[in-house]
Biopython code that builds the backbone (N, CA, C, O; Angstrom):
import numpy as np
from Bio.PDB.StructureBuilder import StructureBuilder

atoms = [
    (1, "UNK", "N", (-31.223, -16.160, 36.520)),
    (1, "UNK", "CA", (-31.167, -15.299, 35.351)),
    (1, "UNK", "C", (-31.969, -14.028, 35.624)),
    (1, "UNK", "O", (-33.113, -14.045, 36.077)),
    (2, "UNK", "N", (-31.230, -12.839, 35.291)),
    (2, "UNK", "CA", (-31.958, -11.596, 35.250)),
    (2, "UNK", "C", (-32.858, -11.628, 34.479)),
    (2, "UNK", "O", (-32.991, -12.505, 33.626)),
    (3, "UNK", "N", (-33.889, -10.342, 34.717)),
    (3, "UNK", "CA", (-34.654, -10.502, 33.178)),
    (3, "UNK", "C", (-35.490, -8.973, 33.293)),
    (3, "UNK", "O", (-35.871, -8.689, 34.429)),
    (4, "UNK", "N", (-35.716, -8.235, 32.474)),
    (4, "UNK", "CA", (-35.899, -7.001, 32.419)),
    (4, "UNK", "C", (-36.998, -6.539, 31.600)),
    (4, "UNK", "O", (-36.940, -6.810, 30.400)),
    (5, "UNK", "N", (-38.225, -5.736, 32.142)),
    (5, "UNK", "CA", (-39.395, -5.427, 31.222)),
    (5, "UNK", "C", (-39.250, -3.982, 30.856)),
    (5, "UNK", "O", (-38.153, -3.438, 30.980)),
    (6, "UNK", "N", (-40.253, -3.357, 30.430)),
    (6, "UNK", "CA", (-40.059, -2.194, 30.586)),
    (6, "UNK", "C", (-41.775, -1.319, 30.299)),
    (6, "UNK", "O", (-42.665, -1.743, 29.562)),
    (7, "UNK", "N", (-41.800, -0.410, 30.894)),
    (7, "UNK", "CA", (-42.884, 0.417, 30.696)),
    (7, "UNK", "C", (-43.102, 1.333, 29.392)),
    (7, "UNK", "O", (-42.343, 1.936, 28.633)),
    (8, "UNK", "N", (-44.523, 1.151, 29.488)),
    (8, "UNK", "CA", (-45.077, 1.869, 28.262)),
    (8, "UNK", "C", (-45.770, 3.471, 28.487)),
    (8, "UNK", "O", (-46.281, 4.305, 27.741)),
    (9, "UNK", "N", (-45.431, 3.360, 30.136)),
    (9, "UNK", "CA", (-46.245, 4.413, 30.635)),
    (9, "UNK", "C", (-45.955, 5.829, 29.944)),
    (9, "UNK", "O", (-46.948, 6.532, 30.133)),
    (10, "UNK", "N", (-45.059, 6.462, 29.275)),
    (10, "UNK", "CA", (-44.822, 7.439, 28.767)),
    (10, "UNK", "C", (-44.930, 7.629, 27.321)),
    (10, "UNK", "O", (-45.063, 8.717, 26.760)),
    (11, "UNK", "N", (-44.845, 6.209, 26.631)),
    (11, "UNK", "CA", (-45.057, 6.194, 25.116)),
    (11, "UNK", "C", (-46.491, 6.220, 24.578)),
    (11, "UNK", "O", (-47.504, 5.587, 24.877)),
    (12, "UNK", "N", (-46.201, 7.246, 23.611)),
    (12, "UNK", "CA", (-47.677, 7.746, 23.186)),
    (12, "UNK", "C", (-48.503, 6.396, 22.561)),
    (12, "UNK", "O", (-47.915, 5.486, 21.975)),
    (13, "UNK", "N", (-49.576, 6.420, 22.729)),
    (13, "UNK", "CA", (-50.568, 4.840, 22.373)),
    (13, "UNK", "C", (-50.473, 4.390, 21.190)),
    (13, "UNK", "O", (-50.568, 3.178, 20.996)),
    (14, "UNK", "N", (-50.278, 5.218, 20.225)),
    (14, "UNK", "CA", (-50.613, 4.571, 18.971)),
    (14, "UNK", "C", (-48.383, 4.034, 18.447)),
    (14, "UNK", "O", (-47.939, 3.365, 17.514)),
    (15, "UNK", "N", (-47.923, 4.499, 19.191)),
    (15, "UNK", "CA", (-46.764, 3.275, 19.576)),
    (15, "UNK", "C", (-46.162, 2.220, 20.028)),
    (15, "UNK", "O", (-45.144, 1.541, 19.892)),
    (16, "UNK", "N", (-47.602, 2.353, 20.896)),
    (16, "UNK", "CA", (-47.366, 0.811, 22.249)),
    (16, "UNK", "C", (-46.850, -0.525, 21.517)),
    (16, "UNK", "O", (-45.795, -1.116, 21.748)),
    (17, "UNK", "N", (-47.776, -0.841, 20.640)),
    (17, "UNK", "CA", (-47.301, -2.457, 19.866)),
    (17, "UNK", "C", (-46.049, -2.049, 18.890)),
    (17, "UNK", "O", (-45.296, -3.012, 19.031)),
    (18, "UNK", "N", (-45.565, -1.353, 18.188)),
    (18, "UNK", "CA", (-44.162, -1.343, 17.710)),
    (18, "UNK", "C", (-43.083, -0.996, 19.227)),
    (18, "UNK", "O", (-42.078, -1.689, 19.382)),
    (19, "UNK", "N", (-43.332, -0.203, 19.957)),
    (19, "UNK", "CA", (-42.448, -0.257, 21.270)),
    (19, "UNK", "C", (-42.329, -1.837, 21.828)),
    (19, "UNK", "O", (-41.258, -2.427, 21.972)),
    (20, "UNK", "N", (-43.376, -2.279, 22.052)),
    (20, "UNK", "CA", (-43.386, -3.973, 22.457)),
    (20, "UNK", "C", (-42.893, -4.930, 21.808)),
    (20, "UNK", "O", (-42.686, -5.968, 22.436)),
    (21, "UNK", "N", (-42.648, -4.891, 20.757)),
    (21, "UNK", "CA", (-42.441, -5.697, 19.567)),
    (21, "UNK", "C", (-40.824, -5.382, 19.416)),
    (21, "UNK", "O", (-39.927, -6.199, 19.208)),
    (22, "UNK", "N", (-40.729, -3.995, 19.576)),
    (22, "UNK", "CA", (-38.963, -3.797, 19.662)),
    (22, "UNK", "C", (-38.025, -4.460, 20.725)),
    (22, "UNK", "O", (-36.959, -5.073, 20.675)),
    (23, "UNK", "N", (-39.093, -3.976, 21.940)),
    (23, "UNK", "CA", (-38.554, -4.504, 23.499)),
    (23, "UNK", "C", (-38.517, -6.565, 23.250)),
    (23, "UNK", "O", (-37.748, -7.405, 23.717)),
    (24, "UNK", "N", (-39.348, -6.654, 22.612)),
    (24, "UNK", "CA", (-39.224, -8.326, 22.406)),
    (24, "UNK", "C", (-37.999, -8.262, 21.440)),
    (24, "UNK", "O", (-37.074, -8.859, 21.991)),
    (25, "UNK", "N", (-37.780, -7.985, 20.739)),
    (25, "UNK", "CA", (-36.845, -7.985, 19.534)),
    (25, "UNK", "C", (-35.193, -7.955, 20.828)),
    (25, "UNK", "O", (-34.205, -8.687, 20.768)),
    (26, "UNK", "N", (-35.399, -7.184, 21.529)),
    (26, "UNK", "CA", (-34.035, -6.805, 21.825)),
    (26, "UNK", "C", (-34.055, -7.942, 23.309)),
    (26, "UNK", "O", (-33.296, -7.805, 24.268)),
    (27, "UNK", "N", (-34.582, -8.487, 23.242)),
    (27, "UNK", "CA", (-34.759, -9.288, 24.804)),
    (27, "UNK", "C", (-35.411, -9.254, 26.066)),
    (27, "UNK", "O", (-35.493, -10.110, 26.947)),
    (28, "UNK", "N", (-35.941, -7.886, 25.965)),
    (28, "UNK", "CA", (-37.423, -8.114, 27.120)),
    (28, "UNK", "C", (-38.045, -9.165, 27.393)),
    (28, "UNK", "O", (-38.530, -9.923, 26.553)),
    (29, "UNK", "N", (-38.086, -9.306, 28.613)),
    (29, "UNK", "CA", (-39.118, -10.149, 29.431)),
    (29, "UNK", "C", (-40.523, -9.854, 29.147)),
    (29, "UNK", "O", (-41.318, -10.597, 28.573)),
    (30, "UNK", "N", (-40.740, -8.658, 29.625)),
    (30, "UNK", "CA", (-41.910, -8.397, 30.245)),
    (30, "UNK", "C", (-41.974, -6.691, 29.391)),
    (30, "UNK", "O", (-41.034, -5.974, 29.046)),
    (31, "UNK", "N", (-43.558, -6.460, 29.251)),
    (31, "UNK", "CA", (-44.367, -4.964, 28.715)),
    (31, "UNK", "C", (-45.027, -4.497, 30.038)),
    (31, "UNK", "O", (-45.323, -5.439, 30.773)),
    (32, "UNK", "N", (-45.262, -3.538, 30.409)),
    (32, "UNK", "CA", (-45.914, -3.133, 31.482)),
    (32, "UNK", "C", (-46.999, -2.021, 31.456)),
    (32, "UNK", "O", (-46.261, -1.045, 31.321)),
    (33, "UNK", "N", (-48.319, -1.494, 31.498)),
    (33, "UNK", "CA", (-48.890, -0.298, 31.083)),
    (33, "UNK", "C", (-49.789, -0.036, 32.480)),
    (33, "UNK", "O", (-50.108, -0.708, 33.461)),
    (34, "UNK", "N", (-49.974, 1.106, 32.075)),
    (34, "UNK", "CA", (-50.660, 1.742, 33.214)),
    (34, "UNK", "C", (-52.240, 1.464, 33.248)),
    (34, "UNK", "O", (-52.622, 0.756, 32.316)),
    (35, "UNK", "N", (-53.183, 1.865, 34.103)),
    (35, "UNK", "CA", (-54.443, 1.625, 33.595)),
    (35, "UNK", "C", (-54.947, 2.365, 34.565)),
    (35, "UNK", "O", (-54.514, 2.343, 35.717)),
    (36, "UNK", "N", (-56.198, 3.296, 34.042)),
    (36, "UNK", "CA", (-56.684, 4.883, 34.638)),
    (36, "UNK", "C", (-57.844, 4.833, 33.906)),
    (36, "UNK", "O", (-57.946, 4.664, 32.691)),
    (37, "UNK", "N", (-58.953, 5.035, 34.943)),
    (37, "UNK", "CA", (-60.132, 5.126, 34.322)),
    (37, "UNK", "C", (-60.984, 6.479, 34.691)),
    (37, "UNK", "O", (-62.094, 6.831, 34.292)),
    (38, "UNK", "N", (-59.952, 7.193, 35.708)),
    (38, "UNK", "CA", (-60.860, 8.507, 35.900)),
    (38, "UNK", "C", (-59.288, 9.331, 35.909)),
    (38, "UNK", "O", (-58.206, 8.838, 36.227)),
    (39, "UNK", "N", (-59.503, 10.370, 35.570)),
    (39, "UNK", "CA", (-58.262, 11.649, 35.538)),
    (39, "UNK", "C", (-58.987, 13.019, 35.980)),
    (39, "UNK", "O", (-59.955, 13.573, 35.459)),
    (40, "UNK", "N", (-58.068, 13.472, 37.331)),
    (40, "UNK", "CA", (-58.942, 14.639, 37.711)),
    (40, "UNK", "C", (-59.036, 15.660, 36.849)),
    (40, "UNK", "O", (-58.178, 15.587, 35.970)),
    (41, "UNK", "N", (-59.931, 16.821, 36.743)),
    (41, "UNK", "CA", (-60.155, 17.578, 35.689)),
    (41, "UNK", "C", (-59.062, 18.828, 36.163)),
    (41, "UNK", "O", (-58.705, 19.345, 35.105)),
    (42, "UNK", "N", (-58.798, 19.100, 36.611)),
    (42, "UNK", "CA", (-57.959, 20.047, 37.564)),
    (42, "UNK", "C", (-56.506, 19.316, 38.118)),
    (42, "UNK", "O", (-56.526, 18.692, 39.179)),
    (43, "UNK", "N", (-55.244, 19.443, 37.313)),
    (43, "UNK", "CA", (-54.088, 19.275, 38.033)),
    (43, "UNK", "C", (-53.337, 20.384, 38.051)),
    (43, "UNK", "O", (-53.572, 21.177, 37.139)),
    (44, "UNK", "N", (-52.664, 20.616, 38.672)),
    (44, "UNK", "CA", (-51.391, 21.701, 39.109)),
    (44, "UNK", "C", (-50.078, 20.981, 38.518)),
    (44, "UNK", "O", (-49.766, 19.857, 38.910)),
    (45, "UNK", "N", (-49.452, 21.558, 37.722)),
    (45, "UNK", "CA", (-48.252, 21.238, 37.464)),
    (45, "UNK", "C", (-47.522, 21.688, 38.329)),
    (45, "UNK", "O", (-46.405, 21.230, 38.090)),
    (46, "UNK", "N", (-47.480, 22.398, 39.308)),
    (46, "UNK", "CA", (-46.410, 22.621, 40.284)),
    (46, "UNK", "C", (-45.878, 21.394, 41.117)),
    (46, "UNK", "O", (-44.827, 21.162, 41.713)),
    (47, "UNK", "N", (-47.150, 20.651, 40.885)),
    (47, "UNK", "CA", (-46.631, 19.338, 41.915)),
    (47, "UNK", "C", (-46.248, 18.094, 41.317)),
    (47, "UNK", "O", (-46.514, 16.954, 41.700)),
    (48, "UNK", "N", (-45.335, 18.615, 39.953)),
    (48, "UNK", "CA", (-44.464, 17.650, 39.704)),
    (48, "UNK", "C", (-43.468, 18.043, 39.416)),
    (48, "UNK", "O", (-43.312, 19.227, 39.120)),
    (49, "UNK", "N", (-42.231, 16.924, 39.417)),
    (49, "UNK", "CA", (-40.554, 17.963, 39.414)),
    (49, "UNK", "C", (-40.676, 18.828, 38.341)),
    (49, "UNK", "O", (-40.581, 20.054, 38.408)),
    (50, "UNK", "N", (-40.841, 18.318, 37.574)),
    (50, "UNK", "CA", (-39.964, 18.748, 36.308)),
    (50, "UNK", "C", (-41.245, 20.260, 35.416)),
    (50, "UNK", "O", (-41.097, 21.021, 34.461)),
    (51, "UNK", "N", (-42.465, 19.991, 36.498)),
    (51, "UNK", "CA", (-43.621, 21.382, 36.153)),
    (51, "UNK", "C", (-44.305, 21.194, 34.965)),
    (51, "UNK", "O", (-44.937, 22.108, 34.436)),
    (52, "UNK", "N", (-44.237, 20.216, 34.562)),
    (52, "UNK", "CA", (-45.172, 19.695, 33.124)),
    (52, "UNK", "C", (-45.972, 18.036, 33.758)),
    (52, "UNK", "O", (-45.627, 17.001, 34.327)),
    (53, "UNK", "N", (-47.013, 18.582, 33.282)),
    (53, "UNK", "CA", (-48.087, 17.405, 33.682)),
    (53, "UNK", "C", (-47.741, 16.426, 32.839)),
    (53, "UNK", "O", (-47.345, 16.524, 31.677)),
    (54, "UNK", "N", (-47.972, 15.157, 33.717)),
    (54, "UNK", "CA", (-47.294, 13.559, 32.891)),
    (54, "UNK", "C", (-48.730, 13.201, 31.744)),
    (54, "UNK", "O", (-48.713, 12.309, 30.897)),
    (55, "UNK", "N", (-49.805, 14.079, 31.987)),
    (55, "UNK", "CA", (-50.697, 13.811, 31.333)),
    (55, "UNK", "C", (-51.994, 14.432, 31.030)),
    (55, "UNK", "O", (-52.602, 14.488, 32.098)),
    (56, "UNK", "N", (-52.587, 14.842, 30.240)),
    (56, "UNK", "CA", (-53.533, 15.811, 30.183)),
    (56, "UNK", "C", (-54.518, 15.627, 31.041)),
    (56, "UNK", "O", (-54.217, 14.651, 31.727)),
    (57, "UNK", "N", (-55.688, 16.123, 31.405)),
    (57, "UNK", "CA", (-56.911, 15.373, 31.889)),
    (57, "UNK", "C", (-57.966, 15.061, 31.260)),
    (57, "UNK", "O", (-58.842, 14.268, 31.603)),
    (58, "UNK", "N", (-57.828, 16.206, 29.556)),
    (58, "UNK", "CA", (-58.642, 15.523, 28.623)),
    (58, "UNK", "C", (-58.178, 14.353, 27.634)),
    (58, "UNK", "O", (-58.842, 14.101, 26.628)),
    (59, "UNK", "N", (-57.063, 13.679, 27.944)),
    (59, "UNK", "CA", (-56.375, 12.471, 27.354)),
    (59, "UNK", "C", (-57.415, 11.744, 26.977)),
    (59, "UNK", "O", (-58.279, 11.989, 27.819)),
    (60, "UNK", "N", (-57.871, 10.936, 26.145)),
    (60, "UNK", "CA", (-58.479, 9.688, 26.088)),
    (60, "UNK", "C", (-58.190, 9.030, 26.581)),
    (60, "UNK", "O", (-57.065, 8.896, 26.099)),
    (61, "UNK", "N", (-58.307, 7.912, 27.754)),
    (61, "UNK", "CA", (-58.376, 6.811, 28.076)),
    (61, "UNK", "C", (-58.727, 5.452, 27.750)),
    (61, "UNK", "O", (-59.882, 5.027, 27.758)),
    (62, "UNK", "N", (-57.447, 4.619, 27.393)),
    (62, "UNK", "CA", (-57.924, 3.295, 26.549)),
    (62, "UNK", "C", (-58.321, 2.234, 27.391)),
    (62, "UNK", "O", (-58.027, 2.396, 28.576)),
    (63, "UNK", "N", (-58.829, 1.338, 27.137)),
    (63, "UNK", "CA", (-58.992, 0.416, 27.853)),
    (63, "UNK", "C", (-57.734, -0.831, 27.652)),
    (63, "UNK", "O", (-57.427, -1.341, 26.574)),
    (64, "UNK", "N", (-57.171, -1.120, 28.892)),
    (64, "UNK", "CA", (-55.970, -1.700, 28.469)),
    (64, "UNK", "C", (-55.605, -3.348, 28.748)),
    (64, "UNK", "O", (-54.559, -3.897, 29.096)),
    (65, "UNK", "N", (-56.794, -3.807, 28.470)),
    (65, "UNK", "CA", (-56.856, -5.245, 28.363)),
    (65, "UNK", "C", (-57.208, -5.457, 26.771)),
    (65, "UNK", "O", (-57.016, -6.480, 26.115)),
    (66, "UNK", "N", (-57.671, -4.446, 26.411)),
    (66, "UNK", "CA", (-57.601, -4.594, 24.692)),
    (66, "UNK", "C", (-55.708, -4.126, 24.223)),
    (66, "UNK", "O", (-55.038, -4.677, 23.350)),
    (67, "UNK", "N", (-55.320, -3.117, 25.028)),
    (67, "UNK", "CA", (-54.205, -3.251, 24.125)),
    (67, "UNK", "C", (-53.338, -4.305, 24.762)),
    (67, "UNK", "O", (-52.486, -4.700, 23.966)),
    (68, "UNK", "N", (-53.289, -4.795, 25.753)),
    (68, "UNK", "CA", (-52.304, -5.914, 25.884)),
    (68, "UNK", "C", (-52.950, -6.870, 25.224)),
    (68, "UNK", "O", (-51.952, -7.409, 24.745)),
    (69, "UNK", "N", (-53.805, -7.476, 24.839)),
    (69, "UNK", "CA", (-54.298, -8.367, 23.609)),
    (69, "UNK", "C", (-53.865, -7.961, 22.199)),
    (69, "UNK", "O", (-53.754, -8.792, 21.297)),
    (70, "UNK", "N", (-53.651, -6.797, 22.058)),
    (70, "UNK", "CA", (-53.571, -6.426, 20.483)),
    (70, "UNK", "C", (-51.415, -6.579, 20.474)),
    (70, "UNK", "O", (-50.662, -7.085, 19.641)),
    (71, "UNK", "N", (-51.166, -5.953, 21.652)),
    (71, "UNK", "CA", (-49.632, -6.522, 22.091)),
    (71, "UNK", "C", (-49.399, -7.824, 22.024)),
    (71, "UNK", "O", (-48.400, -8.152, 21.383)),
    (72, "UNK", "N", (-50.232, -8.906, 22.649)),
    (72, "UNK", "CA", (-49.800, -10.422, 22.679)),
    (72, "UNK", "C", (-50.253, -10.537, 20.934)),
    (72, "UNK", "O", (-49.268, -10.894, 20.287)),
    (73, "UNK", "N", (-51.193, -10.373, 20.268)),
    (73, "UNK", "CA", (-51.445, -10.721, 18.806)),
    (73, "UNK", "C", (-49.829, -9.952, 17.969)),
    (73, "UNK", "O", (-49.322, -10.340, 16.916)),
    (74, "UNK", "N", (-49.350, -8.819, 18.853)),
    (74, "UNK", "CA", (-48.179, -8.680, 17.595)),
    (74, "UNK", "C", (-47.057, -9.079, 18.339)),
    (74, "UNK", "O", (-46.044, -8.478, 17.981)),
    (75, "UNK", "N", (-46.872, -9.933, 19.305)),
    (75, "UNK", "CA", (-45.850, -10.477, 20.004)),
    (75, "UNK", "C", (-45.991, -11.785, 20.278)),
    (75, "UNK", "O", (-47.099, -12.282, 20.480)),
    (76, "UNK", "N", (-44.666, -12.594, 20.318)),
    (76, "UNK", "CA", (-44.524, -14.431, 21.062)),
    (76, "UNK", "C", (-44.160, -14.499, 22.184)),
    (76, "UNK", "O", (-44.588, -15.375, 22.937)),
    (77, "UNK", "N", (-43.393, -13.702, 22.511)),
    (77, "UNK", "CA", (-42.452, -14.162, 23.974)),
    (77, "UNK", "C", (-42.838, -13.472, 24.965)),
    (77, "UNK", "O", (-42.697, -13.809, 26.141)),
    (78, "UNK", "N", (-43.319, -12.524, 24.595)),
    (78, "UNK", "CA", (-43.629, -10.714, 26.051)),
    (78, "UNK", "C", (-44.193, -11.373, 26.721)),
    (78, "UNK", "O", (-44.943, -12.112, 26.083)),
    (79, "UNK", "N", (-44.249, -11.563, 28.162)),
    (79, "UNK", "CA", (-45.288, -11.516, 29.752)),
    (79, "UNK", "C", (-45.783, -9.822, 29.542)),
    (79, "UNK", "O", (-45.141, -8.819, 29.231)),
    (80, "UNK", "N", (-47.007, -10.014, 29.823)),
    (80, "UNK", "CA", (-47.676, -8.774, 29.943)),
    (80, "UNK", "C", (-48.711, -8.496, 30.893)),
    (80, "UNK", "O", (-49.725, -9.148, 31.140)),
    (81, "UNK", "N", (-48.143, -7.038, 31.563)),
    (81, "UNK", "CA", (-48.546, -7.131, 32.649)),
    (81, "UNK", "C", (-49.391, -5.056, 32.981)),
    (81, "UNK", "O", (-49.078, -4.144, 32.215)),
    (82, "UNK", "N", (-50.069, -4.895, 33.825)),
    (82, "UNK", "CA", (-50.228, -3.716, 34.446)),
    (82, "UNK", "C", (-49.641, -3.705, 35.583)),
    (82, "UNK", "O", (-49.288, -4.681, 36.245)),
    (83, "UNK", "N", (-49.464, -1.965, 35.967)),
    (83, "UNK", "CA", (-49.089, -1.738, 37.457)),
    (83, "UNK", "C", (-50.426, -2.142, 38.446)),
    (83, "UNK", "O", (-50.588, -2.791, 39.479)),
    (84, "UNK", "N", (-51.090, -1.539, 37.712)),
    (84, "UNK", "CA", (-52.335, -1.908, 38.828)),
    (84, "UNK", "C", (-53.509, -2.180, 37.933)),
    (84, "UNK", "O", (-53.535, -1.751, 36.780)),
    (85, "UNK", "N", (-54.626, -2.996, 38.533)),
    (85, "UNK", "CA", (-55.857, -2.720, 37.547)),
    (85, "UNK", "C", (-57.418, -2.849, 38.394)),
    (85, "UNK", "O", (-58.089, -3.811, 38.767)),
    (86, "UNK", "N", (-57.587, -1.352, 38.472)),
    (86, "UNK", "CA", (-59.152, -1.002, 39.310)),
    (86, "UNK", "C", (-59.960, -1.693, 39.256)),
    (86, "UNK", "O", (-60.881, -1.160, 38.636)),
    (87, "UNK", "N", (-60.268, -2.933, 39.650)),
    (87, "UNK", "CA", (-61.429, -3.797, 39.119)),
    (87, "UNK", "C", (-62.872, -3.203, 39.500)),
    (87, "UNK", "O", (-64.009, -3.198, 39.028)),
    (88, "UNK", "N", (-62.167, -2.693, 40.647)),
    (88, "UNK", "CA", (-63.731, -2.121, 41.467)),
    (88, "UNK", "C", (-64.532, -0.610, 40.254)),
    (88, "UNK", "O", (-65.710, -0.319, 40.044)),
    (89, "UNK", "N", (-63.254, -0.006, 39.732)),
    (89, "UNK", "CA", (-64.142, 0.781, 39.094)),
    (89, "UNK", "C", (-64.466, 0.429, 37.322)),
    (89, "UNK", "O", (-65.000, 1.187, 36.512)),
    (90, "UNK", "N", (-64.056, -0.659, 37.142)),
    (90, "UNK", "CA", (-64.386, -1.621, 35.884)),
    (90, "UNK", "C", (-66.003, -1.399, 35.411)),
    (90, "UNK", "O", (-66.797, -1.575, 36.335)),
    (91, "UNK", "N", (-66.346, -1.192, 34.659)),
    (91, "UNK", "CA", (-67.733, -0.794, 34.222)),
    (91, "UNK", "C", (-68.009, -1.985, 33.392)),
    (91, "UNK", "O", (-68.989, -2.036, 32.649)),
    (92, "UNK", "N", (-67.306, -2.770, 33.490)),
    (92, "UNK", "CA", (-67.383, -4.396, 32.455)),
    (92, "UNK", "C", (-67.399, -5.652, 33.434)),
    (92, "UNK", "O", (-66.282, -6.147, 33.582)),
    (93, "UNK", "N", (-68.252, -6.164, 34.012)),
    (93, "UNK", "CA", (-68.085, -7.270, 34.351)),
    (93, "UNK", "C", (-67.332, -8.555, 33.904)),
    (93, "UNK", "O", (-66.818, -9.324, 34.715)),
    (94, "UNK", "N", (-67.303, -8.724, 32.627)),
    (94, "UNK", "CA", (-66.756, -9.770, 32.105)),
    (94, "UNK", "C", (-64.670, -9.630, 32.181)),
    (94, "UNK", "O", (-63.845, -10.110, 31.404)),
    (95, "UNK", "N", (-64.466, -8.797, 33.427)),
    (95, "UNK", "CA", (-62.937, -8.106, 33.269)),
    (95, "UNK", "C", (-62.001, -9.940, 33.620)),
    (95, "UNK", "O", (-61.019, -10.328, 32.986)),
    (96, "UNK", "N", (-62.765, -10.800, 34.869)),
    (96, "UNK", "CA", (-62.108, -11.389, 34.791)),
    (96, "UNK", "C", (-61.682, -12.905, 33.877)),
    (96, "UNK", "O", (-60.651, -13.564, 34.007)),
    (97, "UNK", "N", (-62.912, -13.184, 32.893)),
    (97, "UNK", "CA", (-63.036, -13.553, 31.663)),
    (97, "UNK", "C", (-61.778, -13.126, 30.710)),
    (97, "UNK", "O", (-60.905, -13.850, 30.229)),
    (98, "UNK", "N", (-61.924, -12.048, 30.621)),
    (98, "UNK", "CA", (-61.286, -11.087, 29.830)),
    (98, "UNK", "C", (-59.447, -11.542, 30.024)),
    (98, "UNK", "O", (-58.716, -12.054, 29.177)),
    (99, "UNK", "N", (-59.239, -11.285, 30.904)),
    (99, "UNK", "CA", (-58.096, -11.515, 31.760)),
    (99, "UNK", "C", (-57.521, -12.774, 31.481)),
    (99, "UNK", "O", (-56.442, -12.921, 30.908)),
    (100, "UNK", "N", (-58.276, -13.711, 31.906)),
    (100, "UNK", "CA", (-57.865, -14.827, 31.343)),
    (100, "UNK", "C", (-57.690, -15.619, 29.928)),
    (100, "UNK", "O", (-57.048, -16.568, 29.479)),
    (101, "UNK", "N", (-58.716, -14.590, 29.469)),
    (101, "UNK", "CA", (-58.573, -15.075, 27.615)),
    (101, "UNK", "C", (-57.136, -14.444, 27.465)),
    (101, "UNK", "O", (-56.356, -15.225, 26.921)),
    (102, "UNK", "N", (-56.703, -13.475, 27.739)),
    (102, "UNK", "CA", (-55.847, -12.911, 27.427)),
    (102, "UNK", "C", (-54.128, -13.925, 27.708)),
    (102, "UNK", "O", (-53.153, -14.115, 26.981)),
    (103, "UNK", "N", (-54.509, -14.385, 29.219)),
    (103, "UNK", "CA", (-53.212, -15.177, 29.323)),
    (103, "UNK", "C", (-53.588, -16.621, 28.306)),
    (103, "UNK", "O", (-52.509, -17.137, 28.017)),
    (104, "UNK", "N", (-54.556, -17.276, 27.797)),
    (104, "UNK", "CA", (-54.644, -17.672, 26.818)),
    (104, "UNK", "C", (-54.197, -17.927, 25.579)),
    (104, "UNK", "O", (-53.934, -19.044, 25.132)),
    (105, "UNK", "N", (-54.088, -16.650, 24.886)),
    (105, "UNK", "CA", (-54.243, -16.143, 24.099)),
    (105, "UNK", "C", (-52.600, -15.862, 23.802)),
    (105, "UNK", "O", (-52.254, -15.202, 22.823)),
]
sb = StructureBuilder()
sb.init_structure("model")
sb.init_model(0)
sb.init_chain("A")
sb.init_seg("    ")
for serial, (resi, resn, name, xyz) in enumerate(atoms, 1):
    if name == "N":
        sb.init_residue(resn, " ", resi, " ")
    sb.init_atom(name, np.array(xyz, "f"), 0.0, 1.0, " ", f" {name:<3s}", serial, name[0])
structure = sb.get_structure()
């Protein structure tokens, strides 16, 4: 069986759990989010196709083991997952605690 997730990487944050909740609604597998804990202060939009930066550098940065928890609290079925997750630059020790409450949970 196929099965198909989809990314959150472009949807603005305070959409993430109604985007997830839809993607479950319609048959998603799987939620996927990005996770960035430093953003250089200086990008060039030239060096992306389309010449608009995918993201500010004064963006806020969430921490995203809280929103895939606040995703599994408004979802049943979603696997939830990151592309990657910096442990090394984690300023929280308790990340792999965390992690696991979450598949828990």
């Amino acid at each position: 069986m196929t099965t198909f997730g989809i990314s959150l990487l472009r949807v603005a944050p305070r959409q993430w759990i109604e985007v997830a909740q839809e993607a479950e609604r319609l048959g998603f597998e799987s939620v996927w989010m990005s996770e960035h804990l430093v953003l250089p202060i200086d990008m060039d939009p030239s060096n992306y196709p389309d010449g608009k930066l995918p993201i500010r550098p004064g963006t806020p940065l969430f921490d995203v083991m809280v929103y895939l928890a606040a995703i599994a609290a408004g979802t049943t079925t979603l696997r939830l997952g990151t592309f990657i997750y910096q442990l090394g630059l984690s300023l929280d020790p308790p990340t792999c605690s965390e992690g696991d409450l979450l598949i828990v949970l």
